[in-house]
N, CA, C and O atoms as CSV, one atom per row, in Angstrom:
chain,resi,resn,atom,element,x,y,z
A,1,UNK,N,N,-5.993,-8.483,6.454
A,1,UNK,CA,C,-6.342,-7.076,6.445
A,1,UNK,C,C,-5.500,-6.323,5.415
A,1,UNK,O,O,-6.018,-5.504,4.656
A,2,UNK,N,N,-4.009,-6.651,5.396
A,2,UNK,CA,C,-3.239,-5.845,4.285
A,2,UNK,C,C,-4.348,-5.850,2.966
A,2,UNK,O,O,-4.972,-4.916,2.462
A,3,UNK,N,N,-4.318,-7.145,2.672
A,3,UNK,CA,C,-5.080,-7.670,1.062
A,3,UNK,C,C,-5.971,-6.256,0.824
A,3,UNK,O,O,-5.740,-5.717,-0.258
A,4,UNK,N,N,-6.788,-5.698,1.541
A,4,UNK,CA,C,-8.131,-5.154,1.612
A,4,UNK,C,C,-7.670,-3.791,1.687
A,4,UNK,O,O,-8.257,-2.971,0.982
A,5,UNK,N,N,-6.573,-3.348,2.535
A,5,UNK,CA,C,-6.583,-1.955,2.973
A,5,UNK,C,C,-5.938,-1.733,1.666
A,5,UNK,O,O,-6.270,-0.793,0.944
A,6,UNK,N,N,-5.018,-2.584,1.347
A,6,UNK,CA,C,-4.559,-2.161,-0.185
A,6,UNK,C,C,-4.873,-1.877,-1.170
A,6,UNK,O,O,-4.526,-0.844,-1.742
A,7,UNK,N,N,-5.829,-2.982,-1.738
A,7,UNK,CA,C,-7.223,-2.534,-2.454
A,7,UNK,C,C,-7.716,-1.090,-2.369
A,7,UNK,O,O,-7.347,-0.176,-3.106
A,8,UNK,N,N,-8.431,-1.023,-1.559
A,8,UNK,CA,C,-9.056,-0.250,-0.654
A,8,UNK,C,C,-8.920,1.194,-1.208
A,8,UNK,O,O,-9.729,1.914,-1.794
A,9,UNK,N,N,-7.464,1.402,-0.782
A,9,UNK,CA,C,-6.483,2.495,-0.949
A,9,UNK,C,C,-6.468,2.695,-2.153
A,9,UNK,O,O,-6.987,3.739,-2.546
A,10,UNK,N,N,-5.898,1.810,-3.091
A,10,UNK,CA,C,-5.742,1.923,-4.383
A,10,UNK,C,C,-7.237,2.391,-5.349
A,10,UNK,O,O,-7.274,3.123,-6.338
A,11,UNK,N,N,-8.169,1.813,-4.787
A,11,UNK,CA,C,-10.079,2.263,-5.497
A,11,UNK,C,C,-10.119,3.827,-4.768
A,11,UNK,O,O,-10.316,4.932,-5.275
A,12,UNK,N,N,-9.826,3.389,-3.266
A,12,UNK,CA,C,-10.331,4.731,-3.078
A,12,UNK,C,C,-9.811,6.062,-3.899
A,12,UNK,O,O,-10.257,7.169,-4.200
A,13,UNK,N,N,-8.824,5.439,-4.051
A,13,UNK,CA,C,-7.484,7.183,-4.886
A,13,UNK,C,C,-7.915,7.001,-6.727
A,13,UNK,O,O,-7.347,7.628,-7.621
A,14,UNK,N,N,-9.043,5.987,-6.931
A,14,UNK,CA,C,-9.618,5.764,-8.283
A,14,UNK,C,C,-8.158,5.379,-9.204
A,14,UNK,O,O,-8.031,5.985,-10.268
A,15,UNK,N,N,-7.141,4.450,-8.831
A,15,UNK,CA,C,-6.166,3.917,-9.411
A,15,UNK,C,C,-6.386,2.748,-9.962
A,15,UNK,O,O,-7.423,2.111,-9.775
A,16,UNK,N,N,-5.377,2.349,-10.729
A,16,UNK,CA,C,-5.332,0.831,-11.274
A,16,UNK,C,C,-4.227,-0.040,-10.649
A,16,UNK,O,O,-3.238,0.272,-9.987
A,17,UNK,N,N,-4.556,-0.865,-10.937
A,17,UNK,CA,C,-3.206,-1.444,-10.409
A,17,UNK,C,C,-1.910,-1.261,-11.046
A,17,UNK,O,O,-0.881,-1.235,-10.369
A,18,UNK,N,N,-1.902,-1.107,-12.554
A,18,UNK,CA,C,-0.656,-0.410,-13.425
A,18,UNK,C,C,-0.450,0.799,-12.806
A,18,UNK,O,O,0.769,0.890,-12.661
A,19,UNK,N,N,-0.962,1.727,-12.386
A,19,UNK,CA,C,-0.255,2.915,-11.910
A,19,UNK,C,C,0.550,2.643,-10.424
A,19,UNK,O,O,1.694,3.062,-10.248
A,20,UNK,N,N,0.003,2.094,-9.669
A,20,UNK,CA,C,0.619,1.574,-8.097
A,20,UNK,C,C,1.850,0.766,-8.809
A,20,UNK,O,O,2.967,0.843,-8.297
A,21,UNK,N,N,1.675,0.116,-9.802
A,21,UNK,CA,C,2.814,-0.829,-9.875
A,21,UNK,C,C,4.487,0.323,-10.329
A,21,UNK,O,O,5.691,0.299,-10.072
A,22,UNK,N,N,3.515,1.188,-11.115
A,22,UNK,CA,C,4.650,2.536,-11.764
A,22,UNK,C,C,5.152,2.975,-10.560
A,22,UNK,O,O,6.357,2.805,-10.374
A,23,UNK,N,N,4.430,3.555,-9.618
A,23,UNK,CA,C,4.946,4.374,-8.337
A,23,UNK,C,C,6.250,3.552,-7.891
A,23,UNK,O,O,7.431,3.882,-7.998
A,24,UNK,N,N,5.670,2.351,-7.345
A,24,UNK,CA,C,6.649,1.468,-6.988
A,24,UNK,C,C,7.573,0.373,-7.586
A,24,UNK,O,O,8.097,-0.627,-7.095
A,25,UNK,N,N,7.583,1.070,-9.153
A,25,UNK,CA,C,8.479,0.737,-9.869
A,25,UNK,C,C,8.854,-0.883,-10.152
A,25,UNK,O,O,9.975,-1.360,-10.329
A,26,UNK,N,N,7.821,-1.429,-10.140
A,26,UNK,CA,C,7.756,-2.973,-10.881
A,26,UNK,C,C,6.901,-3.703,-11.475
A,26,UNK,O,O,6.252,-2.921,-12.169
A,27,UNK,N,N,6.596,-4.514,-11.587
A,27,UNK,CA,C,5.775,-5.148,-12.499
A,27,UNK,C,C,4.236,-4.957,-11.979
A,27,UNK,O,O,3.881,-4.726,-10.823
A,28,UNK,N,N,3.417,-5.113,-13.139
A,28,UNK,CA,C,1.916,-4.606,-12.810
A,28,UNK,C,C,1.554,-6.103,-12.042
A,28,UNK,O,O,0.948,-6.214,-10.976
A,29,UNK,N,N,2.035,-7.100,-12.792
A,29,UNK,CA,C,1.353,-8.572,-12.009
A,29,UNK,C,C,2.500,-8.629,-10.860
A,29,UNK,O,O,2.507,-9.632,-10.147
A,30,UNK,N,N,3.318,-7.775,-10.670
A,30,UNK,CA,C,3.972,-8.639,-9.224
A,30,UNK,C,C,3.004,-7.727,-8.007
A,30,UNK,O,O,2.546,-8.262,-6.997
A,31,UNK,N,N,2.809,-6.155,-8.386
A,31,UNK,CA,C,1.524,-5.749,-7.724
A,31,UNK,C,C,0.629,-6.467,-7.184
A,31,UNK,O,O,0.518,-6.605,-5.966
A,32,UNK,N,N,-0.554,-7.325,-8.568
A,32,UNK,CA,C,-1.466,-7.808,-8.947
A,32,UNK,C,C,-1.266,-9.077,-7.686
A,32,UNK,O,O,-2.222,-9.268,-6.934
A,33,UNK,N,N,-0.018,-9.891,-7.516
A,33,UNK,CA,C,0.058,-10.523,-6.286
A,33,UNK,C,C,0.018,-10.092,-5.175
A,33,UNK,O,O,-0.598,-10.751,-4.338
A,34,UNK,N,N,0.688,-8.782,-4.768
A,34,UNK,CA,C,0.192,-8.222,-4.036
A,34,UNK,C,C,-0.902,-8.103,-2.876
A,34,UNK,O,O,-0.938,-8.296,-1.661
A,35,UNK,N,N,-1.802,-7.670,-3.915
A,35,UNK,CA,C,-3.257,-7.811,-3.333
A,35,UNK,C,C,-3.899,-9.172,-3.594
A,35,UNK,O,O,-5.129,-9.178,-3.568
A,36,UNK,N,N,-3.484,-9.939,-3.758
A,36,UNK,CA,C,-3.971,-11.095,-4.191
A,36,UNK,C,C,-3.829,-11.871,-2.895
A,36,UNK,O,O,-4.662,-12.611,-2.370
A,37,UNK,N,N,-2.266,-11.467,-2.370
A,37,UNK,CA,C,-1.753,-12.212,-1.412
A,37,UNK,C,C,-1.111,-13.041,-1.796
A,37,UNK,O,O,-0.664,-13.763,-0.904
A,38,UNK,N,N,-0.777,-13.346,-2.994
A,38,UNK,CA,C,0.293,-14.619,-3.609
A,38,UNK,C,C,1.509,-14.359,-3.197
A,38,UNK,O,O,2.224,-15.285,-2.814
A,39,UNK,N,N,1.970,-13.014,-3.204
A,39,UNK,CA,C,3.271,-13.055,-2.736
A,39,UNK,C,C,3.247,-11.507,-1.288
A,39,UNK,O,O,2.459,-10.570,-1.163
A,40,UNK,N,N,4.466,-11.895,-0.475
A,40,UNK,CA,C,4.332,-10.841,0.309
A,40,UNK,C,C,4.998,-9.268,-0.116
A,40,UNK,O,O,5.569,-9.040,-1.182
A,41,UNK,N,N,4.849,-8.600,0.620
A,41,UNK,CA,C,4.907,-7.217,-0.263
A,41,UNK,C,C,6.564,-6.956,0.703
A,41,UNK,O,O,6.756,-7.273,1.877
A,42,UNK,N,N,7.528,-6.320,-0.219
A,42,UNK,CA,C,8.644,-6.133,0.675
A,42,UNK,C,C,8.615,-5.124,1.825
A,42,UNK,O,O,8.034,-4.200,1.255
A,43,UNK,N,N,8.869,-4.664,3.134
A,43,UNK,CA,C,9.141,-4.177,4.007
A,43,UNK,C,C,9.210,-2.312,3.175
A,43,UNK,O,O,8.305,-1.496,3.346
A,44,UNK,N,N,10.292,-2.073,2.454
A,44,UNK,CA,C,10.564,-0.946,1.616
A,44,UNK,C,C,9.669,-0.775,0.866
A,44,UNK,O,O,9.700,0.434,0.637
A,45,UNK,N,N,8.667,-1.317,0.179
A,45,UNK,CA,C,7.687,-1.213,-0.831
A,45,UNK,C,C,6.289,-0.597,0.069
A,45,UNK,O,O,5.435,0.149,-0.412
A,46,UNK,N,N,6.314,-1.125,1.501
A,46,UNK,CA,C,4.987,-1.069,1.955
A,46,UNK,C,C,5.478,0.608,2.538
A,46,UNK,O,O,4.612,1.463,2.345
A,47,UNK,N,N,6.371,0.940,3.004
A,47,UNK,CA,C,7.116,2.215,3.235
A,47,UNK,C,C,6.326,3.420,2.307
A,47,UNK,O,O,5.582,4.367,2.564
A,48,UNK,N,N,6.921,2.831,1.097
A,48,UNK,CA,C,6.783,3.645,-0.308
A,48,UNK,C,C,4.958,3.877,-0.459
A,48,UNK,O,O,4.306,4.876,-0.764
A,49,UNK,N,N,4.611,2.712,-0.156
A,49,UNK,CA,C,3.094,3.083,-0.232
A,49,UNK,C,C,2.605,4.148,0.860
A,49,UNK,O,O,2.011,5.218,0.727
A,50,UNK,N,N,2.976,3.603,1.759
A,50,UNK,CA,C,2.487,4.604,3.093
A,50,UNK,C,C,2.894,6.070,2.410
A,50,UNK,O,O,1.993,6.816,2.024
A,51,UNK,N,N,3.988,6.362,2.309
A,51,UNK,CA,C,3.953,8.304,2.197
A,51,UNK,C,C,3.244,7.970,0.815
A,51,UNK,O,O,3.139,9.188,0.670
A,52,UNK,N,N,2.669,7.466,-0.316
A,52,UNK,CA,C,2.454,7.623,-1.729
A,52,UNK,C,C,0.627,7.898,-1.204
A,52,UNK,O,O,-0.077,8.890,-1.397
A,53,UNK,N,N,0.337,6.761,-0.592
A,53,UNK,CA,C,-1.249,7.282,-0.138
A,53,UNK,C,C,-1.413,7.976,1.267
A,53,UNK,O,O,-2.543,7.925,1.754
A,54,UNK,N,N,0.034,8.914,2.304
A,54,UNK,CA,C,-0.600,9.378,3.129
A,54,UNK,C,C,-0.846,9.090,4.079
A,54,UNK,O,O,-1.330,9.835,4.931
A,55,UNK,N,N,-0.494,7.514,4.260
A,55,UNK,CA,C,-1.118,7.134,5.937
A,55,UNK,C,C,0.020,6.409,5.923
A,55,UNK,O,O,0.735,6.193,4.945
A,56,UNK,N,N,0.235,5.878,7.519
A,56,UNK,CA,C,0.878,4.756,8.226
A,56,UNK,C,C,1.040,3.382,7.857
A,56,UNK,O,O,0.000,2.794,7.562
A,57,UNK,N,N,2.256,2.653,7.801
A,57,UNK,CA,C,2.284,1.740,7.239
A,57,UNK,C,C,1.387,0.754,8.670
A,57,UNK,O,O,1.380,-0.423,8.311
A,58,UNK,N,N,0.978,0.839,9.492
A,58,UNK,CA,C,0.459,0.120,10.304
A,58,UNK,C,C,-1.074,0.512,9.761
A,58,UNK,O,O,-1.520,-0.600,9.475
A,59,UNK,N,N,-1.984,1.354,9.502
A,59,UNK,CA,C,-2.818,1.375,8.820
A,59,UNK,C,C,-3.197,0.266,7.660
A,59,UNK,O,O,-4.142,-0.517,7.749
A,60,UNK,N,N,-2.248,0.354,6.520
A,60,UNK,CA,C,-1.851,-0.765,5.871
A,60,UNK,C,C,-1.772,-2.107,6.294
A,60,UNK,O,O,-2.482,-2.980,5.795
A,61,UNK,N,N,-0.911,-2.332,7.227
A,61,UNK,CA,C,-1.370,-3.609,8.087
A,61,UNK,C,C,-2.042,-3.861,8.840
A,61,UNK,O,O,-1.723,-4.764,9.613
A,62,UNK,N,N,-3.103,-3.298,8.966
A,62,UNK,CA,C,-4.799,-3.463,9.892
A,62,UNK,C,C,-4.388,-3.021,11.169
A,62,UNK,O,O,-5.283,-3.005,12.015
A,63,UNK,N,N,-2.997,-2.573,11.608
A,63,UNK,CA,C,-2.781,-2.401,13.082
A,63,UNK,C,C,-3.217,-1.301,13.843
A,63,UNK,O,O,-2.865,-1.157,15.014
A,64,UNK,N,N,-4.123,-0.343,13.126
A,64,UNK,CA,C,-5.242,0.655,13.335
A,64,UNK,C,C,-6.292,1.054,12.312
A,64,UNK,O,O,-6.107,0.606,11.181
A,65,UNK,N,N,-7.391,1.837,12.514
A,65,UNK,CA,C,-7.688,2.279,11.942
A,65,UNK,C,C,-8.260,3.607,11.740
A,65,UNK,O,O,-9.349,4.092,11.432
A,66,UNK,N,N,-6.755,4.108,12.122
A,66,UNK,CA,C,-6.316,5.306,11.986
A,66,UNK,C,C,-5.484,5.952,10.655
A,66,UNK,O,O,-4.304,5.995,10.307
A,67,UNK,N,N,-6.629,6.374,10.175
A,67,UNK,CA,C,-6.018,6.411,8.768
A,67,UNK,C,C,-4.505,7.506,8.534
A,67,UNK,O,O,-3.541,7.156,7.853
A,68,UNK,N,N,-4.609,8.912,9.301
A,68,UNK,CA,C,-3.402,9.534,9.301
A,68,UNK,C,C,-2.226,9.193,9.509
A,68,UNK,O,O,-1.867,8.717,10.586
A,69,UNK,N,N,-1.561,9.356,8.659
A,69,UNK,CA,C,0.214,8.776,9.126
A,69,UNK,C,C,0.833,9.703,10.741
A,69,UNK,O,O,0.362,10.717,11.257
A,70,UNK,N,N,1.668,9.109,11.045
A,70,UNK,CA,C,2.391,9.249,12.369
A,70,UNK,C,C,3.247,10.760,12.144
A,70,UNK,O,O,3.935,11.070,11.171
A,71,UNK,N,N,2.960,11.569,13.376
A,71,UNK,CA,C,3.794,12.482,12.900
A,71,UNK,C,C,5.390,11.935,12.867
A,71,UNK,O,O,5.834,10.812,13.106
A,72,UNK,N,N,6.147,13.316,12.431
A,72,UNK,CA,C,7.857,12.600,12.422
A,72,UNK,C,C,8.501,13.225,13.546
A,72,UNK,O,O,8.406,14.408,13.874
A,73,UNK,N,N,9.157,12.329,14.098
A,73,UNK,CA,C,10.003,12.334,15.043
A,73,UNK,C,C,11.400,12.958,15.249
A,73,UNK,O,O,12.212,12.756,16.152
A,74,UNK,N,N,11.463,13.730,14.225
A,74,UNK,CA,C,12.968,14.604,13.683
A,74,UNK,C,C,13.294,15.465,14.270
A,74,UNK,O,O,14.304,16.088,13.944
């Protein structure tokens, strides 16, 4: 489910994968694995995505599909 919601996310916001790779500040092909699934995405990176597109990092990992992020607990 990550593979897809990632994708997903990234078409839906009409991005490339070079720009996601800029946000999160590394290589366009270590991205490009990413969604590929070749490699896993770090814990802090999937963070960074969640507030960058807006939703929950459990969204991201298929664990709803609830697209709004969680309110904060502060």
């Amino acid at each position: 489910m990550l593979l897809k919601r990632l994708k997903h996310l990234r078409e839906d916001n009409d991005l490339l994968q070079k720009h996601v790779a800029e946000v999160l500040k590394i290589p366009e092909r270590t991205y490009g694995n990413y969604e590929l699934g070749d490699r896993s995405i770090p814990l802090e990176l999937l963070i960074v995505l969640a507030k960058f597109y807006n939703t929950s990092t459990d969204y991201i990992l298929g664990l709803t599909d609830e697209t709004r992020p969680y309110r904060s607990q502060k």
